[in-house]
Phi, psi and omega in degrees: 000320178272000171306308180275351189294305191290013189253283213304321177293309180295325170299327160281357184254318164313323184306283172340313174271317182302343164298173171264178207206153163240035170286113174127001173241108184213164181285152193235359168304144184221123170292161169285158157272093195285354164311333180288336200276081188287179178197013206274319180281346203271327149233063175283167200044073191201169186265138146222148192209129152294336170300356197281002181286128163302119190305167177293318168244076171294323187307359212238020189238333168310316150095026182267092179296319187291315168269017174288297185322314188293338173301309211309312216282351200262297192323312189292288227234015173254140218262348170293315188300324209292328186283327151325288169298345182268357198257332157311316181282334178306336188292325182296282166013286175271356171280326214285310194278339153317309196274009169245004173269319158332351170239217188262199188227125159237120184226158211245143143211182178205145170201169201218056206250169186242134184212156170271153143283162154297153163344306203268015161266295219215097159349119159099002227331085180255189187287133183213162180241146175243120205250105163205186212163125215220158162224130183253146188230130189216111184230151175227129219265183193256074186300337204212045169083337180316311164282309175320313190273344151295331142327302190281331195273002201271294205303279171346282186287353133356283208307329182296321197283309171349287188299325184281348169307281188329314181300333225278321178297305207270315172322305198317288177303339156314304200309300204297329162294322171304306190296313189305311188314296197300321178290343164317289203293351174297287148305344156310312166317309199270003158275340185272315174285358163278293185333286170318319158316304185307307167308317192257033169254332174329293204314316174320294193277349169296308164311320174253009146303327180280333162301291186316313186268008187093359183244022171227140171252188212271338188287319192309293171353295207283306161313324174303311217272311153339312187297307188287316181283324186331290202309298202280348153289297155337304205291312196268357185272352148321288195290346187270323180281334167323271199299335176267001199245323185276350167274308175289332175319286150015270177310318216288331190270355182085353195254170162314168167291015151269017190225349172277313155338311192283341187300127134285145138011115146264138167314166186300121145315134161226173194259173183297190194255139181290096212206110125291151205285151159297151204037066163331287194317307198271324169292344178280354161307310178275007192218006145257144198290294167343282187312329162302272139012304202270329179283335174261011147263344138345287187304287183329309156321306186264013160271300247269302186317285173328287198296351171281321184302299206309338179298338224253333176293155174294118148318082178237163209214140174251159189198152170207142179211118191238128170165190210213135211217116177215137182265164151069230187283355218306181182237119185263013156290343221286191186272322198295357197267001215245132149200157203225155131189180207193161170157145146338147176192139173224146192230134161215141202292127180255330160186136200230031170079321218159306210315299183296006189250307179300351165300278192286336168300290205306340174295292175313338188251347139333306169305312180282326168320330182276332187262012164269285189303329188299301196297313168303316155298313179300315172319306192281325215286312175309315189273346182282326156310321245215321167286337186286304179300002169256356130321328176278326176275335164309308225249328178286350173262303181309000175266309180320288178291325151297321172299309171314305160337269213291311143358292191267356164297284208294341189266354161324297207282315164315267174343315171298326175284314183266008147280345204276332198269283190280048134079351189310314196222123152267212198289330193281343143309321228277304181288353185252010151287338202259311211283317190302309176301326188270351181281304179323321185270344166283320185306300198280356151319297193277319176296321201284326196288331153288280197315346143308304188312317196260005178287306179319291177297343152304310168319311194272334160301264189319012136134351197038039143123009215282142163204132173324107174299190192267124204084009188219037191255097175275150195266173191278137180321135160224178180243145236226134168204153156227000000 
């Protein structure tokens, strides 16, 4: 007896150095710090404020009864959300089924099947029926973790899909606002370009009376007529943005291009006041969606990792099989008809080609991919904050000197009228001051309506009001070896 025992210990110990192993393999991904990340000269002079993180309906501080409607109804009918929830639940889905695999399996069957035998089974080889009925019992349990972290990394990508619906909400409205703006400043164009239109065909015809009586020539003429296609090539790349800012409207709301048409006039947008939050680096974690996203894959990665090692471990598992079996009329109730059996069974790779080391490589190197991108979306996230607001502060000292520009255009433009009213000047000096006022006021147009654009998009750097629901605040990346 102890003979065998010790032959059975050695053969297991023999078993044991002879598996395969996943030593010596591990992720070499390491996360930023965002603190290491300075920003502190990149936004000297800028307002910090905590307040400055956007609400979840930030767009309703814009103070637009039409674009409130136009978020409700995108929110509502844009057929992208629907493809977001939907990728969520499948992701809930697969978490589910993960988390139902961690427990045992009991399954029940019964048949009735006929079959002839031959001769050489049964005498006579006749037709006989086989009557039985079984419950089966099977679990295999997680001595070493492997399935809870396949579950958590299932659970990880849930969440990541969770979030990114949610990011999917926040983009739309960033779009729609962006477009509403932009179809403002649009019709804006198209009121400055009739006016020139309007100016310069006056200039025209003012020219070629004055050709006509001699006292111009044919080259000023020639010039006019230059003034009049410029304006109307303006007028109509005016009416083209019309019609293109009302077409995103359009997508952005899920509906035909007739429903972009229904838009009125929006009044002019203006943007907020320029601010950003205290403790950028490290709070932009918690309030960009991306950035969230990129952290629970992260998570999810190093459940995977876990559930690959736990594969290189022995298997054990418990089982039962109860039931009752009769051939021809027998009766499969009867007690002779009953048979079981039950026990414990463990299993180990002792040699599999690779596959689980080439398994668990590929888990590591999963890893360091979520731990690259996390690090990059933190990097880009940071320099976009930080590029947009020194855009921003660009286009308020250039709104700022075009307003001076523009300014010295309209007391010009003044100065022109009341000489041409005292016989001093005439009208065709008069009208090429009006151009010079109205090219200022397209300029300050162009300026103004990007500085809508990138206020929208700093909202959307800064997170567009994004906050972790409960369970889905994911924790910071570390990186994971053994």
């Amino acid at each position: 007896m102890r003979l065998h025992l010790l032959a059975a210990v050695t053969a297991l110990a023999l078993a044991l150095t002879a598996c395969v192993s996943g030593g010596g393999l591990h992720p070499d991904g390491t996360s930023i710090d965002p603190a290491s990340l300075q920003s502190g000269h990149s936004l000297a002079g800028v307002q910090l404020s905590a307040a400055a993180w956007p609400s979840a309906d930030w767009w309703q501080g814009l103070d637009d009864p039409q674009l409130d409607a136009l978020m409700r109804e995108a929110l509502r009918d844009n057929p992208g959300l629907g493809l977001a929830d939907a990728r969520a639940r499948a992701a809930q889905a697969a978490a589910g089924s993960a988390d139902a695999a961690r427990g045992p399996d009991v399954t029940a069957s019964a048949g009735m099947p006929g079959a002839r035998l031959p001769g050489t089974v049964l005498p006579g080889g006749h037709f006989k029926l086989a009557k039985y009925g079984y419950v089966s019992f099977a679990w295999g349990l997680d001595l070493w973790g492997g399935k809870r972290a396949a579950w958590q990394a299932a659970l990880g990508t849930a969440r990541v899909a969770q979030i990114e619906a949610r990011a999917a909400r926040i983009e739309l409205s960033g779009n729609v606002a962006r477009a509403y703006a932009e179809l403002g400043y649009a019709f804006r164009q198209q009121d400055l370009g009739k006016a020139e239109l309007d100016r310069a065909k006056t200039s025209r015809e003012l020219t070629r009376q004055r050709v006509a009586a001699g006292i111009d020539n044919r080259i000023q003429l020639r010039r006019s007529d230059i003034e009049v296609d410029t304006a109307t090539q303006r007028l109509a790349q005016a009416t083209r943005a019309i019609d293109a800012a009302r077409s995103s409207l359009a997508v952005l709301l899920g509906k035909g291009p007739d429903r972009g048409l229904d838009v009125a006039r929006p009044r002019l947008l203006r943007p907020r006041a320029l601010a950003v939050p205290t403790d950028l680096p490290v709070d932009l974690l918690g309030h960009r969606a991306d950035l969230v996203a990129a952290r629970w894959r992260v998570e999810a990665s190093r459940q995977d990792i876990k559930a690959a090692k736990a594969a290189f471990m022995p298997n054990v598992s418990i089982g039962a099989l109860a039931g009752v079996i009769a051939l021809g009329g027998g009766n499969p109730l009867s007690l002779p008809a009953r048979f079981y059996q039950a026990g414990p069974s463990i299993s180990l790779p002792l040699f599999d080609g690779g596959r689980l080391r080439a398994q668990l490589s590929y888990r590591d190197a999963q890893y360091d991919i979520a731990v690259a991108q996390y690090n990059q979306t933190l990097v880009g996230a940071l320099n976009q904050v930080a590029d947009e607001v020194s855009a921003l502060q660009s286009l308020h000292e250039q709104i700022a000197a075009q307003r001076r520009a523009q300014d010295a255009a309209a007391d010009a433009w003044h100065m022109a009228q009341q000489r041409y009213r005292a016989g001093i000047g005439n009208y065709l000096e008069s009208l090429d001051v009006r151009r010079q006022l109205l090219a200022a006021e397209q300029t300050m147009a162009v300026l103004q309506a990007r500085q809508v654009d990138l206020s929208v998009q700093l909202i959307e750097a800064l997170g567009g009001g994004f906050q972790p629901q409960a369970g889905t605040a994911a924790p910071s990346p570390t990186p994971t070896r053994s």
